[in-house]
C-alpha positions as CSV (number, residue, x, y, z in Angstrom):
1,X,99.4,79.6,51.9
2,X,101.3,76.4,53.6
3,X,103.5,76.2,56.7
4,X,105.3,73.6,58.5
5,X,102.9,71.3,59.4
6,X,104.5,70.8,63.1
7,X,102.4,74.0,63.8
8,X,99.2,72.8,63.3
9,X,100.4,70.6,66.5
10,X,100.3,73.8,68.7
11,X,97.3,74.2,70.0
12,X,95.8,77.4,71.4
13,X,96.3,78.9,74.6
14,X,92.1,79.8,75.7
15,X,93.4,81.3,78.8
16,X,94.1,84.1,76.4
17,X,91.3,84.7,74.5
18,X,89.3,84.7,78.4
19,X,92.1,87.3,79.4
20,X,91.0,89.6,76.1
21,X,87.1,89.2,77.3
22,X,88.0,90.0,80.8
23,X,90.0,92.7,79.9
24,X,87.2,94.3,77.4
25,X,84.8,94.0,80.6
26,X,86.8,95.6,82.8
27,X,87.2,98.7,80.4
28,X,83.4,98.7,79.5
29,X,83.0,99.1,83.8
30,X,83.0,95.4,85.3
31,X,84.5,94.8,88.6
32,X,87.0,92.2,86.9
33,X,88.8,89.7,89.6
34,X,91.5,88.3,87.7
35,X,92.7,84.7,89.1
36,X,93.4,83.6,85.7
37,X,97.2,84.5,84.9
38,X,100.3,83.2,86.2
39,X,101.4,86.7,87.4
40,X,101.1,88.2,90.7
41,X,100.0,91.6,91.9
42,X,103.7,92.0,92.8
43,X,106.0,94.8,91.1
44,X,109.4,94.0,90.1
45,X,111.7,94.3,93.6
46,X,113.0,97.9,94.0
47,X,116.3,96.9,94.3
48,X,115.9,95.2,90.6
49,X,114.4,98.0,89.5
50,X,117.4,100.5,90.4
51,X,119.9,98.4,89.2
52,X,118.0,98.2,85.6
53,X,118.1,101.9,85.9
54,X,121.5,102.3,86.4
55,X,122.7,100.1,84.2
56,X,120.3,102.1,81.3
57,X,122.0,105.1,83.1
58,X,125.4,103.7,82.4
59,X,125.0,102.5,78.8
60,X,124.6,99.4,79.3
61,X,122.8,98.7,76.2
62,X,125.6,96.5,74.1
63,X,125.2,92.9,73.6
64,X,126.1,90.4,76.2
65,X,128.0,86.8,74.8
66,X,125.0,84.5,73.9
67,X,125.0,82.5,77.2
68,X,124.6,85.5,78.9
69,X,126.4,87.9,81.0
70,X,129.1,86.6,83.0
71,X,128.6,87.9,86.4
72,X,125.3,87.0,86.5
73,X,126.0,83.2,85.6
74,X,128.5,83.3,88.5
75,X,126.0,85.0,90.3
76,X,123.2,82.1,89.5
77,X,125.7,79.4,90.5
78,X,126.3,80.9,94.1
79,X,122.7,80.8,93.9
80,X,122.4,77.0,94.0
81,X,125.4,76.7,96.2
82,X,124.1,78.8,98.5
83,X,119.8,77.7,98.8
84,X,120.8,74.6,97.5
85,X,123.5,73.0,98.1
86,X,124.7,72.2,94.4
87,X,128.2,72.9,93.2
88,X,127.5,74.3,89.8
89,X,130.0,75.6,87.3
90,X,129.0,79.1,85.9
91,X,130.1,78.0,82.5
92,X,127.0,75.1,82.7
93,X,124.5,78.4,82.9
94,X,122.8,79.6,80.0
95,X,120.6,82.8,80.1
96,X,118.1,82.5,78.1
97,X,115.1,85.7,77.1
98,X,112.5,84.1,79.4
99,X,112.5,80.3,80.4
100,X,110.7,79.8,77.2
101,X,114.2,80.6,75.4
102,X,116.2,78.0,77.8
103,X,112.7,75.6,76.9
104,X,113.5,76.5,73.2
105,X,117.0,75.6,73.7
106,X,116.5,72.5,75.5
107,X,114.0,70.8,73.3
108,X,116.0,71.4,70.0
109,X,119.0,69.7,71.2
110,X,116.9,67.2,72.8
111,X,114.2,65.8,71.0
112,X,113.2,65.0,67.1
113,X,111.8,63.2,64.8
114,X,111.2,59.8,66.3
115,X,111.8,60.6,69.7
116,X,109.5,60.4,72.3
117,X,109.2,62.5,75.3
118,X,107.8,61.5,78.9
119,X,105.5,63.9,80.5
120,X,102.5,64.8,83.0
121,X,99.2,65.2,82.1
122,X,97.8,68.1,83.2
123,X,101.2,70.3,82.6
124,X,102.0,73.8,81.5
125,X,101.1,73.2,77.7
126,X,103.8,75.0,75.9
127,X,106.0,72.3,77.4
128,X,104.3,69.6,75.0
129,X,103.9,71.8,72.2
130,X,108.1,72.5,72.3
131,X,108.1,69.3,72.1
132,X,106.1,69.0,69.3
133,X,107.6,71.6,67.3
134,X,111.0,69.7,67.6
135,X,109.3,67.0,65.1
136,X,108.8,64.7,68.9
137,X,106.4,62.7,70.3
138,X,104.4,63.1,73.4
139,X,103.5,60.8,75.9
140,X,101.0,62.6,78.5
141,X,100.6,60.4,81.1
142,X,97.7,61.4,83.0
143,X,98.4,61.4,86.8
144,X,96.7,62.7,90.1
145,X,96.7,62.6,93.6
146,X,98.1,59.4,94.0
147,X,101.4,60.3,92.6
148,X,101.1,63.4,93.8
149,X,100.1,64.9,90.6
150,X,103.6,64.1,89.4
151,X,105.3,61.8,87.3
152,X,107.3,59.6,89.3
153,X,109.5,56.7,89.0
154,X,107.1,54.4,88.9
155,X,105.3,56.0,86.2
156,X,108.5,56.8,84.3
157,X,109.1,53.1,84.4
158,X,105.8,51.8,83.0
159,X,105.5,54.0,80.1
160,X,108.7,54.4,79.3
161,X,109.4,52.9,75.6
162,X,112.3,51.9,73.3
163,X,112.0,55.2,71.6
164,X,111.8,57.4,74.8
165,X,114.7,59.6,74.5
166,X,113.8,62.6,77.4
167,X,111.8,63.0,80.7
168,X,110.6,66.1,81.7
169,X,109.1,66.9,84.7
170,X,108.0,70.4,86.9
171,X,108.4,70.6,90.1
172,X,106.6,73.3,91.9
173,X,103.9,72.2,89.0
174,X,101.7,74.2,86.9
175,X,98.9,73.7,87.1
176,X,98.6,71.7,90.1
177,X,101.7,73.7,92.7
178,X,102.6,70.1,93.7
179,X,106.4,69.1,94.2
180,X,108.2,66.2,94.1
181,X,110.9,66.0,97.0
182,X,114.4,64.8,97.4
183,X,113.9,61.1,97.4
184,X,110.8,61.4,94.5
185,X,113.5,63.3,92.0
186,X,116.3,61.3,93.3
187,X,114.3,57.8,92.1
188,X,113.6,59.8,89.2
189,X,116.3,60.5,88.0
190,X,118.3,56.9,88.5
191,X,115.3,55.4,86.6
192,X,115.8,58.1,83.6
193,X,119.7,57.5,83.8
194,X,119.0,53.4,84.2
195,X,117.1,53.8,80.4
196,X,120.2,56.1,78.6
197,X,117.9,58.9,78.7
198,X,117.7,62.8,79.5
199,X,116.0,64.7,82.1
200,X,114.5,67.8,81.6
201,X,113.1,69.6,85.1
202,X,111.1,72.9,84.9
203,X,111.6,74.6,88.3
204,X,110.7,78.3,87.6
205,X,108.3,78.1,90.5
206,X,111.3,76.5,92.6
207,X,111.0,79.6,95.4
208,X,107.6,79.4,95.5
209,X,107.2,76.5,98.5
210,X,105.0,76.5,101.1
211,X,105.2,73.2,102.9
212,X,108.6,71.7,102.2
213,X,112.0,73.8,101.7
214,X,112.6,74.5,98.1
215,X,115.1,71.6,96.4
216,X,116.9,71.5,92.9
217,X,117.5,68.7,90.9
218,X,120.9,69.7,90.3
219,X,121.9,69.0,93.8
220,X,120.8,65.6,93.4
221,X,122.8,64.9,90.0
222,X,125.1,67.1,87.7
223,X,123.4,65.7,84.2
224,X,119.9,67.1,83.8
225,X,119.0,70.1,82.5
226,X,117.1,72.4,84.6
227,X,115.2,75.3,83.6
228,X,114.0,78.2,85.5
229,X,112.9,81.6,85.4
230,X,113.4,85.3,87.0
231,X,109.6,86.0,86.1
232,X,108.2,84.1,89.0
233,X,110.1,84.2,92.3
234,X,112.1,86.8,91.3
235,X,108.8,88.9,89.8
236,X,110.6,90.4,87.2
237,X,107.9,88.7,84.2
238,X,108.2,91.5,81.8
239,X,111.8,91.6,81.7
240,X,111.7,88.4,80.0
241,X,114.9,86.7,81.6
242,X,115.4,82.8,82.6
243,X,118.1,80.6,82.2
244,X,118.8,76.7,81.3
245,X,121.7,74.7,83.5
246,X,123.2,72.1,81.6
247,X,125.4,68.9,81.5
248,X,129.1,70.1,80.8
249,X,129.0,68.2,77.3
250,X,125.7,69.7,76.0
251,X,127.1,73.7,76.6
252,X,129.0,73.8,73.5
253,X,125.8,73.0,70.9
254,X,123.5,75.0,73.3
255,X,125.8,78.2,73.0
256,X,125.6,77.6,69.3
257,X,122.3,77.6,68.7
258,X,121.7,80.7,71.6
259,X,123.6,82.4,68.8
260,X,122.1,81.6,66.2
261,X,118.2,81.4,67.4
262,X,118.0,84.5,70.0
263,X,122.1,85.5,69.4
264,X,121.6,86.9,73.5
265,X,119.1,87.9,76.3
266,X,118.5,91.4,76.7
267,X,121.4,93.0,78.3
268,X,119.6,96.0,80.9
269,X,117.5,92.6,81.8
270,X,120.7,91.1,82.8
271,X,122.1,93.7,84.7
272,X,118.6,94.3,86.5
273,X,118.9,90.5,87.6
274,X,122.2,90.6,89.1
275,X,120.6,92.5,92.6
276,X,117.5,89.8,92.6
277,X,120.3,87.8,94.3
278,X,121.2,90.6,97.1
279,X,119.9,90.0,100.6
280,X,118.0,93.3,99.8
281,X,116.0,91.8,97.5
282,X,116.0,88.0,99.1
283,X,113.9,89.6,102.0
284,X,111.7,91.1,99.8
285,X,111.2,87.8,97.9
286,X,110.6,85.9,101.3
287,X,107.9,88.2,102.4
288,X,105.9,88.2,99.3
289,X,106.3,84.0,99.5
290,X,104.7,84.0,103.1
291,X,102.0,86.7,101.7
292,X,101.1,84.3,98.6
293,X,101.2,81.5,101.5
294,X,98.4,83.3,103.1
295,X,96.5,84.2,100.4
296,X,96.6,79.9,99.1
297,X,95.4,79.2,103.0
298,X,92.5,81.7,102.8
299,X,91.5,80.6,99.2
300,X,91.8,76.9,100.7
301,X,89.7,77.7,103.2
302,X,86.7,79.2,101.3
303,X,86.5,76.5,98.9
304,X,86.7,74.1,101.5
305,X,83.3,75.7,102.1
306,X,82.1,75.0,99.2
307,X,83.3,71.8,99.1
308,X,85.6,72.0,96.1
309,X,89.0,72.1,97.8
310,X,91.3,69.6,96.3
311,X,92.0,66.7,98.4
312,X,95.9,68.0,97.7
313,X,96.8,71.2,99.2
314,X,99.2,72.8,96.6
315,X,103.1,73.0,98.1
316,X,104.1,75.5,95.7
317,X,103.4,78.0,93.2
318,X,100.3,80.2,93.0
319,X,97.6,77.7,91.4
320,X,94.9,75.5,92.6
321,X,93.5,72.7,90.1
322,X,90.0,71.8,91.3
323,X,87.7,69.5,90.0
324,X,84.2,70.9,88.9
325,X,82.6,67.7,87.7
326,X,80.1,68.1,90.0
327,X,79.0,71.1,87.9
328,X,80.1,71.0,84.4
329,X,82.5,68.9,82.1
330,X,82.9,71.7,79.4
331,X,85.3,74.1,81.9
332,X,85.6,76.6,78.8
333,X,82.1,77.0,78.8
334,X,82.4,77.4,83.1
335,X,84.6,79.9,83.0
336,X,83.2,81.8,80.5
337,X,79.9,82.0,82.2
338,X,81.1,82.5,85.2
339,X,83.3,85.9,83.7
340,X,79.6,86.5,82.4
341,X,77.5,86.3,85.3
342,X,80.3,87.0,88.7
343,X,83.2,88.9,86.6
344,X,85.6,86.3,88.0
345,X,88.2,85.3,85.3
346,X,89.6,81.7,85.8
347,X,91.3,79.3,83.3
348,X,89.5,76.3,81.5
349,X,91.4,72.7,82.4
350,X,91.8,72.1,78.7
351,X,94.2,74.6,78.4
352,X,96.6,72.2,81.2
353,X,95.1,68.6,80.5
354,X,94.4,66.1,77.6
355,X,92.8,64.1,80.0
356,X,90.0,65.4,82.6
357,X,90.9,68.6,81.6
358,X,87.0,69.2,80.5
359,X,86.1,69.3,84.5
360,X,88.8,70.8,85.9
361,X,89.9,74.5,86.3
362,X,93.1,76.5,87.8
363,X,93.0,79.1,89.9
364,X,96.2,81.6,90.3
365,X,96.0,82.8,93.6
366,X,97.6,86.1,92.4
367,X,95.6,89.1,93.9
368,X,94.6,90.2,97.4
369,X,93.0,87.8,100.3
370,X,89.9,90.4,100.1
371,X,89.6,89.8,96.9
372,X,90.4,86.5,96.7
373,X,87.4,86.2,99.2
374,X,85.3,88.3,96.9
375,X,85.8,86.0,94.5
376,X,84.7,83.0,96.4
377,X,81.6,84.5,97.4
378,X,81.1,85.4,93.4
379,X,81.3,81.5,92.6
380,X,79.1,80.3,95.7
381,X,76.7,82.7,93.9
382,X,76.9,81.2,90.9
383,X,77.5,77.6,91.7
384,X,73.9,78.5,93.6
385,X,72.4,78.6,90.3
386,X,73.9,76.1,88.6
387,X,71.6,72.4,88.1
């Protein structure tokens, strides 16, 4: 057989194949910690929940217009006028079946062949492969704590090239859960604009802050695109729902290919979504932030213990990235022994970084403190016996 050879671009995610052995030791009987997906213990907020009901109650089963229902793109702009101070018109909102679907979107109309696109090194690595897929090049450029663990202007200025046609940045990050703030994306995006190119910004982990108030690029200028999720903040990751916020004069294409690649998100999803924006639900939201607040502090503080805290407390999202290079540089071969020996399922750097990815690992800070303590008393065990 032969296939488009863009695909043999895409590499593996190992994080998955780690979930499938943890999950086969947990059925044989192991006491499985699992700090290895980017999916908290949360459920979906009752209020969501009721209104998916009721809208499967009412019928409301039909297909939505491909950008999406239109109270809930109304409902997304009050969103960023309201937490954010942007003035977005609903029409510039596109909801997409996951933020992978407003990724999807974004890349096709924005990179190809003989483009190249700016990005961090580590990074959540279906953003590259997108990329890739598009017929694009990459440009990973490796960063750490000195820029934060984000690519900034300066960065954006010295490997930008003639051929660079997009920027794309995340901001809470995965892997790292480090931000950029108003004055970083702000620099950012004048040097992008300064080159004639395009700005992509991932903040699906936007309500997930800890140290600084959440920000969105699109109060700073009205021609990136943004995309961002209800999976994480809004803990609704099986309904597979995001959405992409575009420039005025890139809605038109979008909409045509949301027709023709995914024709519309799923409808009951929609309708579900429209009470994550009630204060019901925002209160909700705010008390499982604090919670995963507590459990990043408590997780900082044991591995502070073991001295392997990073020097960079994360700001947002639910990761750490720590460097093990005092005990390994294969981190597939770490994780998978420690799942062996402790039961404690993390994920390999490689999965996140081309470079120093080999002695690094992230860890989702996605269960309970006690067993987020647990776990750190696992790995003391185990880096005990390590040479």
């Amino acid at each position: 057989m032969s296939w488009n050879a863009r695909v043999d671009r895409v590499a593996p995610f190992r994080v998955m194949s780690l979930l499938e052995i943890a999950q086969a030791r947990e059925a044989a009987g192991h006491d499985v910690i699992h700090l290895e997906v980017g999916e908290p213990d949360f459920t979906t907020p009752a209020p969501v929940l009721a209104a998916g009901q009721q809208a499967l109650a009412s019928g409301q089963t039909r297909y939505t217009p491909a950008a999406g229902l239109p109270a809930l793109r109304e409902a997304s702009a009050g969103h960023y006028a309201e937490h954010f101070g942007a003035v977005v018109d609903p029409s510039r909102i596109l909801v997409t079946p996951g933020a992978s679907g407003a990724l999807l979107l974004a890349s096709q109309l924005l990179a190809g062949p003989g483009d190249r696109v700016l990005m961090a090194d580590p990074n959540y690595p279906c953003n590259r492969h997108f990329m890739a897929l598009a017929g694009a090049e990459v440009d990973a450029v490796p960063v750490g704590p000195e820029s934060g663990w984000q690519l900034d202007a300066a960065l954006i200025e010295q490997h930008w090239r003639k051929d660079t046609r997009l920027a794309m940045l995340a901001t809470p990050s995965n892997p790292t859960g480090h931000m950029l703030d108003g004055a970083q994306l702000a620099a950012v995006a004048d040097s992008v604009a300064a080159r004639g190119g395009e700005l992509l910004v991932d903040e699906i982990y936007q309500g997930l802050c800890y140290d600084i108030a959440p920000l969105s690029v699109a109060a700073i200028t009205p021609d990136a695109f943004v995309v961002n999720s209800f999976s994480k903040y809004f803990g609704m990751t099986g309904w597979r729902l995001g959405w992409l916020l575009a420039p005025e004069a890139a809605v038109e294409p979008l909409t045509r290919l949301a027709q023709n690649v995914f024709l519309a998100a799923s409808t009951p999803a929609q309708h579900a979504a429209l009470a994550a924006f009630t204060p019901e639900c925002r209160d909700i939201l705010e008390t499982r932030r604090a919670e995963l607040g507590q459990r990043r502090d408590a997780l900082l503080a044991g591995l502070a213990r073991l001295g392997l805290a990073p020097s960079l407390p994360p700001q947002g999202a639910f990761y750490l990235w720590l460097d093990i290079s005092r005990y390994s540089r294969d981190s597939q071969a770490f994780c998978r022994q420690l799942l062996e020996e402790e039961n404690v399922a993390i994920t390999p750097g490689i999965d996140f970084a081309l470079t120093g990815g080999e002695h690094h690992v992230r860890i989702a800070f996605t269960t309970g403190i006690a067993r987020l303590e647990e776990a750190v008393a696992r790995l003391e065990r185990f880096l005990a016996r390590q040479p």
